[in-house]
C-alpha positions, 0 to 999 in steps of 0.5 A: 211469853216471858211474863208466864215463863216468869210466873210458871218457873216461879209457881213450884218455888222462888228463885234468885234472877241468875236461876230463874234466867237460865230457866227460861232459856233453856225452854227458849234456848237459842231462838229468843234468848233472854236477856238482862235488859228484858229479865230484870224490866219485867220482874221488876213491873210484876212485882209492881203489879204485886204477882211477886216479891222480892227478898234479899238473902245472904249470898255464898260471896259477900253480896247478898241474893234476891229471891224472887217469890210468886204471890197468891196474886201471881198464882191466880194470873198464871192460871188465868194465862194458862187457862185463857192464853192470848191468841198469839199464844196459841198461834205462835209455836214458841209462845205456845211451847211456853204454855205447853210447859206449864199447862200441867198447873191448871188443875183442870183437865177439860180446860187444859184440853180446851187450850190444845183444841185451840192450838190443833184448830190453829194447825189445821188451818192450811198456811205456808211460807210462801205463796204464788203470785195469784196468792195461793200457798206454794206446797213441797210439790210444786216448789222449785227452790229445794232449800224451801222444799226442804223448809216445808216438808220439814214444816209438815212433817212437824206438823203432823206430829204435834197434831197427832200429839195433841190429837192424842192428849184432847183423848186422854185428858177428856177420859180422864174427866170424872 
């Protein structure tokens, strides 16, 4: 996830590490923050890999600023992550709103509507956070506890809605196909 947040926010232009940072947590937020400790390992090891470079300039203060740059290299590995996201993409909500960000940069309207039909497949699979004790899913109707069925009814309500969102978009995107 933070690898193709690095590259997306890096696709429309170079950033220094402080911007680039605040960028991803505000799509993450406070649900997997970003720290300094992740941040600068990463960048560091894609700039190896040559997806992106780094140039100093002159900073407001006396320190200089590195900017960092996206490669024609790091270009083509976002496409290819966004056209072929990694099943954890697709199944963790998180990660998949991170594709979801940048899916518009795939210039390819049947391949990003191959991404959602992904990830609707994944949502129709039936799953729960809890189950009984012969392993069948607990549903709001039959949980007790009323903090979990608060947790579910939430959870499908959710549910229903990026479905219907998606459901939506696969139509549109596959009309918009020449």
């Amino acid at each position: 996830m933070l690898t193709l947040a690095i590259l997306g926010f890096l696709y429309d232009r170079p950033l220094h590490g402080y911007q680039l940072k605040s960028r991803i947590t505000g799509l993450t937020g406070h649900i997997r923050p970003v720290s300094d400790g992740a941040l600068y390992p990463a960048i560091t090891r894609l700039e190896k890999a040559g997806l992106l470079h780094r140039r100093t300039e002159p900073g407001s203060g006396a320190a200089p600023r590195q900017v960092l740059e996206l490669t024609g290299a790091g270009r083509a590995e976002l496409l290819r992550r966004l056209a072929e996201p990694e099943p954890v993409e697709i199944s963790d909500q998180i990660r998949f709103f991170t594709v979801a960000a940048f899916l518009d940069l795939l210039p390819d309207p049947a391949r990003q509507a191959a991404v959602l039909r992904r990830r609707l497949a994944f949502l129709q699979e039936p799953s729960s956070f809890f189950y009984d004790g012969d392993g069948a899913p607990v549903t709001a109707e039959n949980e007790p506890n009323p903090f979990r069925r608060g947790m579910l009814l939430v959870a499908r309500a959710s549910g229903e809605a990026e479905r219907a969102w998606l459901t939506d978009t696969i139509t549109a995107l596959e009309a918009a196909r020449p």
